[in-house]
C-alpha positions in Angstrom: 203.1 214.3 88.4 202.5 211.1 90.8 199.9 208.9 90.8 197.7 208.5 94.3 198.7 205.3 95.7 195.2 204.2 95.3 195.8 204.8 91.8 198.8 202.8 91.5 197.6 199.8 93.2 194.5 199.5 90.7 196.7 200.3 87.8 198.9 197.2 88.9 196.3 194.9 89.7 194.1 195.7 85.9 197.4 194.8 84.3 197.8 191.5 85.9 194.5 190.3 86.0 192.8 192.2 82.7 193.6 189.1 80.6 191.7 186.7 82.5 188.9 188.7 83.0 188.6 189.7 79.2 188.6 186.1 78.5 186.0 185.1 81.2 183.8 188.1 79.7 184.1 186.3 76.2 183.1 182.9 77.3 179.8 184.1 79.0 179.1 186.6 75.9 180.7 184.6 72.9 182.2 188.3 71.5 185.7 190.0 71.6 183.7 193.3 71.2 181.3 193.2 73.8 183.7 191.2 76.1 185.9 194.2 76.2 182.7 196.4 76.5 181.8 194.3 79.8 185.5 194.4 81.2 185.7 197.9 80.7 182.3 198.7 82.5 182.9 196.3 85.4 186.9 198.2 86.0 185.3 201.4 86.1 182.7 200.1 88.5 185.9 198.6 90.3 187.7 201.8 90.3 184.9 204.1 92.3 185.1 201.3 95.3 188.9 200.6 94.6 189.5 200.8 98.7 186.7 199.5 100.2 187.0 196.1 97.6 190.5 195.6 98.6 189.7 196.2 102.2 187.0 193.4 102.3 189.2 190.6 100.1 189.5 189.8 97.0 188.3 192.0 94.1 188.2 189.3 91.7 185.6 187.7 93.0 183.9 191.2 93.1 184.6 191.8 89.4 183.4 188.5 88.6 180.2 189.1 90.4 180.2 192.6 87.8 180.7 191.1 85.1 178.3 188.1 85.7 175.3 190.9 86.4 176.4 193.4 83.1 176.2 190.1 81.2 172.7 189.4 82.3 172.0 193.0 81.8 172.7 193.0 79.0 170.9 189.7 77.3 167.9 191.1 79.2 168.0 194.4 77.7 166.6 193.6 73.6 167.6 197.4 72.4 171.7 196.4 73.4 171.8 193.4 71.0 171.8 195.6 67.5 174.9 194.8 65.5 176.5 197.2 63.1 178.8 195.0 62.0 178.9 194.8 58.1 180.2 191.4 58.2 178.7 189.4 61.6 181.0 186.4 60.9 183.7 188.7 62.5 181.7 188.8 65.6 183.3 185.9 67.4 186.9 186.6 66.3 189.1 188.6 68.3 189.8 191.9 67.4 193.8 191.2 68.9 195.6 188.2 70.1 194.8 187.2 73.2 197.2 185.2 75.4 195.2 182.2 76.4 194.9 179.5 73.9 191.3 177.9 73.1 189.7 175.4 71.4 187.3 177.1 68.5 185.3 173.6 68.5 184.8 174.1 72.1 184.1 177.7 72.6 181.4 177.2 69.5 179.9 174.3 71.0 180.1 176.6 74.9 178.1 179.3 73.0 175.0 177.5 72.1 174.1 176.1 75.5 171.7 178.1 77.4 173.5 181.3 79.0 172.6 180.6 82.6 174.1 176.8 82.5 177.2 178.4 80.3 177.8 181.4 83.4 177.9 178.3 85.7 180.5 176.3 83.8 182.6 179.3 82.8 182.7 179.9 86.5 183.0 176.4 87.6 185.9 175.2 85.1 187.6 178.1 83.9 187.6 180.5 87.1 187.6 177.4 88.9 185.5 178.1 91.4 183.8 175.7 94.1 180.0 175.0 94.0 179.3 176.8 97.3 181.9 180.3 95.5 179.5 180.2 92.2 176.4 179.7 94.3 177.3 183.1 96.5 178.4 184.7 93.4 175.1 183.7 91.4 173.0 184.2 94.9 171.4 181.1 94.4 171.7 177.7 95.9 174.8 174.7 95.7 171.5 172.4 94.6 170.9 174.7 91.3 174.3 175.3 90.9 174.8 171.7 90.6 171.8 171.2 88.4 172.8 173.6 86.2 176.4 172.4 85.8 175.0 168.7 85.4 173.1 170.2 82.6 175.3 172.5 81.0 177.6 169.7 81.1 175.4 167.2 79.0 174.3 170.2 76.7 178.0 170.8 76.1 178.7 167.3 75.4 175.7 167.1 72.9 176.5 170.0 71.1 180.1 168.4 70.7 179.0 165.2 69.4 176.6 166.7 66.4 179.5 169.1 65.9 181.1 167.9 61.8 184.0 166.3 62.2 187.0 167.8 60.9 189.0 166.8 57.7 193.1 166.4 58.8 194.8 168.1 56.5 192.1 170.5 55.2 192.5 174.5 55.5 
């Protein structure tokens, strides 16, 4: 049995771009688990306008704006944040390697800045997007984009600083 050629084509593009977006999901959510949730939703959302995405450009920028409104979704949505994991401080591990290398003293410090300045500085820096790209994406202005990322950036900074400093050579 053959795959549609529709088929195909989505099949190859989740495999070269599932990565990245897994890893963007986890830096606006701070969670392997719900990251994958989020990627999972936003393919399948992908997949019924497969044609019509790839007619009009590029569907990254489509699943980003997905993945960008599940993620508000679901911090709006209080019955969606129950954990039923026994042990929580597993939450922010990954449940498999992933490919991209990160800085645990970064991603912690990313996580505890307010969500809507850490969406704007996950898009900004790490899907290295343009003020005027995150703005459309966001449907809000360059000006709060800007504001935002000024923020985000300080609160990020701060949160570094008070960070404790770590001991070389302890495990």
């Amino acid at each position: 049995m053959t795959d549609h050629p529709r088929e195909t084509d989505f099949r190859a593009w989740v495999l070269e771009h599932r990565t990245r977006l897994r890893t963007t999901a986890f830096l606006l959510c701070g969670d392997w688990y719900l990251a994958d949730d989020l990627v999972q939703d936003a393919l399948g959302r992908l997949y019924s306008r497969w044609g019509r995405v790839v007619a009009a450009g590029d569907p990254r920028a489509y699943v980003r704006r997905i993945l960008c409104n599940l993620h508000t979704d679901y911090r709006r949505r209080p019955a969606r944040r129950e954990i039923s994991e026994a042990d929580v401080s597993t939450l922010h591990s990954p449940p498999h390697t992933s490919t991209v290398e990160h800085d645990d003293d970064l991603i912690a410090a990313l996580l505890t800045i307010p969500a809507g300045q850490r969406t704007v500085l996950v898009l900004r820096f790490f899907e290295d997007l343009s003020v005027e790209q995150t703005a459309a994406l966001l449907k809000t202005s360059p000006g709060n984009v800007k504001s935002q990322t000024s923020r985000g950036l300080e609160a990020l900074r701060s949160a570094l600083r008070t960070q404790p400093a770590k001991i070389e050579g302890a495990s």
